[in-house]
C-alpha positions as CSV (number, residue, x, y, z in Angstrom):
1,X,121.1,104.9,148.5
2,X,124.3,104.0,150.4
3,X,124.2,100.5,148.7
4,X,124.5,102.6,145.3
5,X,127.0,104.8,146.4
6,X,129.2,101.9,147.6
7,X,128.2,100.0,144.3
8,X,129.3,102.3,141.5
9,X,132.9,102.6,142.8
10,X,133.6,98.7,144.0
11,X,131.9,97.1,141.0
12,X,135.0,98.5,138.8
13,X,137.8,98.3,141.1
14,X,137.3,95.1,142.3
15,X,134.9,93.4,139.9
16,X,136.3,94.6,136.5
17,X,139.9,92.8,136.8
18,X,137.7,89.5,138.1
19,X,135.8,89.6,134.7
20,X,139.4,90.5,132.8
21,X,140.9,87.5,134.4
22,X,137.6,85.0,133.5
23,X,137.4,86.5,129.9
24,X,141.5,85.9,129.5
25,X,141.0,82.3,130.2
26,X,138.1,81.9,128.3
27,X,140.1,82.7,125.2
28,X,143.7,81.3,126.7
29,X,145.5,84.8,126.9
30,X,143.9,86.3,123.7
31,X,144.2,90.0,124.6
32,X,143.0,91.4,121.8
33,X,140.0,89.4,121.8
34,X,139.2,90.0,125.3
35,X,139.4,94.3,125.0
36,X,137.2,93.8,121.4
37,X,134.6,92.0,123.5
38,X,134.6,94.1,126.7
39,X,134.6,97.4,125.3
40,X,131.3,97.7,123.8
41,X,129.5,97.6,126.6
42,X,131.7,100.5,128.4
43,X,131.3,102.8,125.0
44,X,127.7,102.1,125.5
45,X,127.6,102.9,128.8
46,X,129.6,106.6,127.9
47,X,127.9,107.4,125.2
48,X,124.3,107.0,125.0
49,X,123.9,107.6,128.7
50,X,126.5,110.4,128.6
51,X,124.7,112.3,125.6
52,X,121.1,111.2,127.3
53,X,122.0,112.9,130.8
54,X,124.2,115.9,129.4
55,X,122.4,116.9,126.1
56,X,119.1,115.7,126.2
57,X,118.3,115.6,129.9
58,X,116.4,112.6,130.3
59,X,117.9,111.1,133.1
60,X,120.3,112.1,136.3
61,X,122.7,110.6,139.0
62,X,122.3,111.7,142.5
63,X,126.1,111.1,143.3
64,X,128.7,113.5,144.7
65,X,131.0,112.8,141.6
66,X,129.5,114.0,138.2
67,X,130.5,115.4,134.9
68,X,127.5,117.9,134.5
69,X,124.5,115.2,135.2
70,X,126.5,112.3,134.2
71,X,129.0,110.1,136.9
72,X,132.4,109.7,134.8
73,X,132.9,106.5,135.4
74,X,129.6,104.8,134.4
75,X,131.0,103.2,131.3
76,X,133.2,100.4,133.4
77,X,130.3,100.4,136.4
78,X,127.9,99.4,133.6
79,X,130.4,97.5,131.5
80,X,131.8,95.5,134.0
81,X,128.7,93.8,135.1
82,X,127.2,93.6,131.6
83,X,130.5,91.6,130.7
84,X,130.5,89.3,133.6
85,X,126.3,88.5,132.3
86,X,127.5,88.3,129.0
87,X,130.7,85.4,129.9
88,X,127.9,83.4,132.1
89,X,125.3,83.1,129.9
90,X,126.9,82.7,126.7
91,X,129.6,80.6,127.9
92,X,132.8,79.1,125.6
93,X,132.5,79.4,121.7
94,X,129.7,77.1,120.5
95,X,130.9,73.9,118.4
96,X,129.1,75.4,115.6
97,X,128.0,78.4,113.9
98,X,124.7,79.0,112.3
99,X,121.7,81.4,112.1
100,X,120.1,79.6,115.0
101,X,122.9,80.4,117.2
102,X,123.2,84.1,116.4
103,X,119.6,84.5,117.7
104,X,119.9,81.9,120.8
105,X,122.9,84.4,121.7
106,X,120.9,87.6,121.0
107,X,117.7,86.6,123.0
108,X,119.2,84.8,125.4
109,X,121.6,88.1,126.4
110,X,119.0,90.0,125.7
111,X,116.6,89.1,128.3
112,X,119.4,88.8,131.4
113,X,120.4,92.3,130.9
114,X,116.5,93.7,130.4
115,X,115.6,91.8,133.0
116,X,118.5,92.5,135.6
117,X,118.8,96.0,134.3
118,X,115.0,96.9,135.0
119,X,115.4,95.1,138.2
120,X,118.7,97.6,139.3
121,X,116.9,101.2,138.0
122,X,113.9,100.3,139.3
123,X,115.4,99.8,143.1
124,X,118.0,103.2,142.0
125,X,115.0,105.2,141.5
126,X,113.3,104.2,144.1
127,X,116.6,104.9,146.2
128,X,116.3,108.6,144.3
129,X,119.8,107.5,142.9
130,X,118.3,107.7,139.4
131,X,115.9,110.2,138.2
132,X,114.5,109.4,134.8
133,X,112.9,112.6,133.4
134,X,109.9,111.1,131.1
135,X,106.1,111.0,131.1
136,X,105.5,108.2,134.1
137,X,108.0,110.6,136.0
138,X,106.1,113.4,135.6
139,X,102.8,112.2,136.3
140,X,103.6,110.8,139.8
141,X,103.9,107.0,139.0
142,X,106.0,105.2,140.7
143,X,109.6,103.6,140.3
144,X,108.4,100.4,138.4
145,X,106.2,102.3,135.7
146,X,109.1,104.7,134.9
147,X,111.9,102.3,135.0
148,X,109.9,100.2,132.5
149,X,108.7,102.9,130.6
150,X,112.4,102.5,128.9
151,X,114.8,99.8,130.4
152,X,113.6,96.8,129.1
153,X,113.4,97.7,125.5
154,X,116.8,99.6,125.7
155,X,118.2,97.1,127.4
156,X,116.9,94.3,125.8
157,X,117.6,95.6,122.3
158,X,121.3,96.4,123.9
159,X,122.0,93.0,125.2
160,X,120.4,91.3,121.8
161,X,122.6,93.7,119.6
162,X,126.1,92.7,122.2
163,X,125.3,88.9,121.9
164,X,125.0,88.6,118.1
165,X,128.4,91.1,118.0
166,X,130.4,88.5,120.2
167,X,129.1,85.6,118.0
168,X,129.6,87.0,115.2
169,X,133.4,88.0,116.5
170,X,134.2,85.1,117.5
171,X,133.1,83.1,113.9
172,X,135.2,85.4,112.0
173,X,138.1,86.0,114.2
174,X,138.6,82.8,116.3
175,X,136.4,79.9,114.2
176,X,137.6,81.6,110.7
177,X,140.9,83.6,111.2
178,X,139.5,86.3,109.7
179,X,141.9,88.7,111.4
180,X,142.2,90.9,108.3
181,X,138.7,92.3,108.7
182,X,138.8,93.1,112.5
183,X,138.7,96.7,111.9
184,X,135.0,96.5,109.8
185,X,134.2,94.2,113.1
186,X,135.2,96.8,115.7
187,X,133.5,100.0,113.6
188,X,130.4,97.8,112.3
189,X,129.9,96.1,115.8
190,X,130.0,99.5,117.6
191,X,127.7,101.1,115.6
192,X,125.1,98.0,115.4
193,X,125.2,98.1,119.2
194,X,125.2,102.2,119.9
195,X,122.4,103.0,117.3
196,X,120.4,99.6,116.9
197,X,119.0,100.0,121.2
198,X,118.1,103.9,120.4
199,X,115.9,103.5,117.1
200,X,114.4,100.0,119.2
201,X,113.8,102.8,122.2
202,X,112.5,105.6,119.6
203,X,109.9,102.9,117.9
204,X,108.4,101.5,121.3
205,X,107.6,105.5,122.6
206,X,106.5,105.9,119.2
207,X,104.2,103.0,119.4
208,X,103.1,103.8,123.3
209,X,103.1,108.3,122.5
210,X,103.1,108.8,119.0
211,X,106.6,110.7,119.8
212,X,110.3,109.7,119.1
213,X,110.2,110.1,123.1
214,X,113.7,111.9,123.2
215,X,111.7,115.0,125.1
216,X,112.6,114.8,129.2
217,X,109.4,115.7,131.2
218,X,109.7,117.5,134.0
């Protein structure tokens, strides 16, 4: 527990202006490339978890500082390390663009941050930093069988949908100039990367309970 509490406020104030600088060099002093590519992850990390905790009451933070059942500054906890994944294993622009690399970049991000991000609730549960409110909670499993009941396919389907938007962002804006359309980017990107991880969650408890497993179980 103390490792978490310690965690959720260093990782931002220390760790968020390393992954600024590394994501300023990669695109030699680009601002407004670097904010377009780290924001999704912190509006992620606000909203679905923020309406998830608050409305819906599938999940809770055992921490001191909360906003109902929700820590207020879980978007740049969340963000910052998800960015940091994101500028190691994607790396520089690729010399080429082509459907082949949109789904290299997808599945590749996409299995670091289900991977890591299973491996981080499953020992924040365990702590009793997390509680995750669905069925394997409420029967009496344990931390591994309710952390996977939902991380890697949100996740997953998360870090898939963020490494196709950065691909894609950086073919129109940086390979193509395509600075006109940034806008459609930043509104189309969003959405593809708040709703896409959701309906991928919704299928898999449909698939596994025959529900759209939005019901917390207590």
């Amino acid at each position: 527990m103390r490792f978490f509490n310690l965690y959720q406020y260093l990782a931002p104030l220390l760790l968020f202006p390393v992954s600024y600088y590394l994501w300023l060099r990669q695109y030699q002093a680009n601002q407004a490339m670097v904010w377009l590519l780290l924001t999704p992850p912190i509006l992620f990390a606000y909203i679905i978890p923020g309406l998830g905790t608050n409305w819906l009451k599938l999940w809770t933070f055992n921490t001191r500082l909360r906003l109902g059942q929700f820590r207020p500054h879980h978007g740049f906890v969340f963000g910052t390390a998800t960015s940091l994944f994101a500028l190691l294993t994607l790396g520089p622009m690729p010399p080429s663009f082509d459907l082949l690399e949109f789904v290299r970049a997808g599945f590749i991000l996409g299995s670091v941050l289900a991977f890591w991000n299973w491996i981080y609730d499953i020992l924040a549960i365990r702590a009793g930093f997390i509680i995750a409110f669905n069925r394997p909670y409420a029967a009496g499993r344990g931390a591994e069988a309710i952390a996977t009941d939902y991380a890697p396919v949100l996740f997953g389907t998360f870090g898939c949908c963020y490494g196709v938007t950065i691909r894609l962002m950086q073919y129109y804006l940086l390979d193509l100039g395509m600075w006109d359309i940034v806008w459609w980017l930043v509104i189309g990107g969003n959405l593809f990367i708040l709703i896409t991880p959701v309906i991928g969650y919704m299928l898999s408890a449909y698939l596994k309970y025959g529900d759209h497993g939005l019901k917390a179980f207590t």
